[in-house]
N, C-alpha and C positions, 0 to 999 in steps of 0.2 A: 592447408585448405581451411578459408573460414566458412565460415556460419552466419545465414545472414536470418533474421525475425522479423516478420513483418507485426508492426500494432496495429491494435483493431480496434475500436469503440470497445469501452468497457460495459460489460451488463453482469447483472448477477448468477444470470445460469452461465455465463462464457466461466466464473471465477468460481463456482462452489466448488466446495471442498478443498479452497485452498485460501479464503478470503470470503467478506462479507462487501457488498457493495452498501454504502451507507448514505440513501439519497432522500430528499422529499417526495416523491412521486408520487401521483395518484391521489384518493383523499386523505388528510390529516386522519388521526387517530381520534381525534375530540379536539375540540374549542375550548381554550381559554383565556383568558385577558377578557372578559367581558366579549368573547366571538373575536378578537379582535386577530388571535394568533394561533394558526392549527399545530398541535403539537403531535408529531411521529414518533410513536415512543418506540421505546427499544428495538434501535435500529443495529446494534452489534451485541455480539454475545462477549465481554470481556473475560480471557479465560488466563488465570496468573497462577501457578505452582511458589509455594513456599516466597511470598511475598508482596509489596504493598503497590498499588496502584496509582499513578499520578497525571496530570498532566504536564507536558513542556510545551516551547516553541522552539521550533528549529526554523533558523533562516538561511537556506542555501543558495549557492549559486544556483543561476539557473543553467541550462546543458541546451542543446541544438540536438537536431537529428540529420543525417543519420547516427545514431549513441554508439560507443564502443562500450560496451560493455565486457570488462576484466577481471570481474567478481561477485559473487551472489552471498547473501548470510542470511542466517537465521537468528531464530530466540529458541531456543528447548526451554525456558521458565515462565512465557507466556508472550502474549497476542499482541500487536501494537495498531491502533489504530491513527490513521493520517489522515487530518479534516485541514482541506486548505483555507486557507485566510485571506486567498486572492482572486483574482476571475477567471485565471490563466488555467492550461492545460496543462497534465502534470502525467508522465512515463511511470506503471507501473508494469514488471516484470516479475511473474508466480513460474515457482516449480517446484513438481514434487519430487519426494529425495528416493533414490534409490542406492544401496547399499554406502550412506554416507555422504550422497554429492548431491548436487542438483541435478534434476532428468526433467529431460525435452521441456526446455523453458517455455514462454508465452507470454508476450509484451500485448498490451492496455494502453488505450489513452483513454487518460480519466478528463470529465473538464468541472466549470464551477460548479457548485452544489454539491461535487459527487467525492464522498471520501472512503477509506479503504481499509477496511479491519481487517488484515492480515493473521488468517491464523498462527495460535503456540509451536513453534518448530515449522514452519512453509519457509522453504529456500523463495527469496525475493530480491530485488535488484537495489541499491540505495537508491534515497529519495532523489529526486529527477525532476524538479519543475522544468516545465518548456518555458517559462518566462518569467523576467524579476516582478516581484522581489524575492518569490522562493518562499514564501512563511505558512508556517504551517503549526496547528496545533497537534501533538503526538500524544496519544494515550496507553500509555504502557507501563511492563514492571517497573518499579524504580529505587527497587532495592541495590544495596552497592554487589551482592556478590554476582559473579559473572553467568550473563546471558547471550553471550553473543558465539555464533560459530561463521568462521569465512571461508567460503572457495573459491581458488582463484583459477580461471582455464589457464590451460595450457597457451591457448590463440582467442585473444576479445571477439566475441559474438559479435556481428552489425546490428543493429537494432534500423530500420526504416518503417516510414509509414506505410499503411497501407495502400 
């Protein structure tokens, strides 16, 4: 028997407590550049156990929907935040863990502007752009010792729009 998820417009009350939605919205924080540039300040909480912080770029394929989705991971040594580089819409999928796994997932479509600071330890789906080029800025641990935990279902979730 599979599993089907419907995504939904992503906002910041659908994601608390498992994610930070990371947008410009409403009015800047203060003016600077001479007024020229309103700045949002601290828009994610960056939370990293025993190690140093960085950014990359990850450029993926992009995916279609309906997604199968076959596996969910985490970080236990901290948060990773996802700011895309492109206009497109991007699949994210939050769950919380119950004794060890992921429980009762819940798929997101994020679009431009809007990026995804995924809490220390939140089971989430890999990156998922819906269209190329896939690029994206990551900000997370990036110490070498290991941070990653995977689960894989038994039978791939369907992921569809809403």
């Amino acid at each position: 028997m599979s599993t089907t998820l419907k995504a939904v417009p992503i906002t910041q009350d659908a994601i608390a407590g498992l994610a930070e939605l990371i947008e410009a919205r409403g009015e800047a924080d203060k003016l600077i550049n001479q007024d020229q540039c309103g700045r949002f300040h601290n828009r994610a909480t960056l939370d990293v156990v025993d190690g140093e912080v960085g950014i990359s770029v990850f450029k993926s394929a992009s995916f279609s929907m309906p997604f199968k989705m076959e596996m969910m991971e985490r970080h236990p040594f901290g948060s990773q935040a996802f700011l895309p580089m492109q206009e497109g819409e991007y699949l994210v999928v939050l769950a919380e863990d119950k004794d060890g796994k992921p429980h009762a997932p819940r798929a997101y479509i994020a679009g431009a502007g809007q990026g995804v600071n995924i809490g220390r330890n939140v089971w989430h789906g890999v990156l998922c752009p819906l269209s190329d080029p896939g690029l994206f800025m990551v900000v997370d641990r990036v110490t070498d010792s290991p941070n990653l935990e995977e689960h894989w279902f038994d039978q791939a979730i369907t992921i569809e729009r809403q």
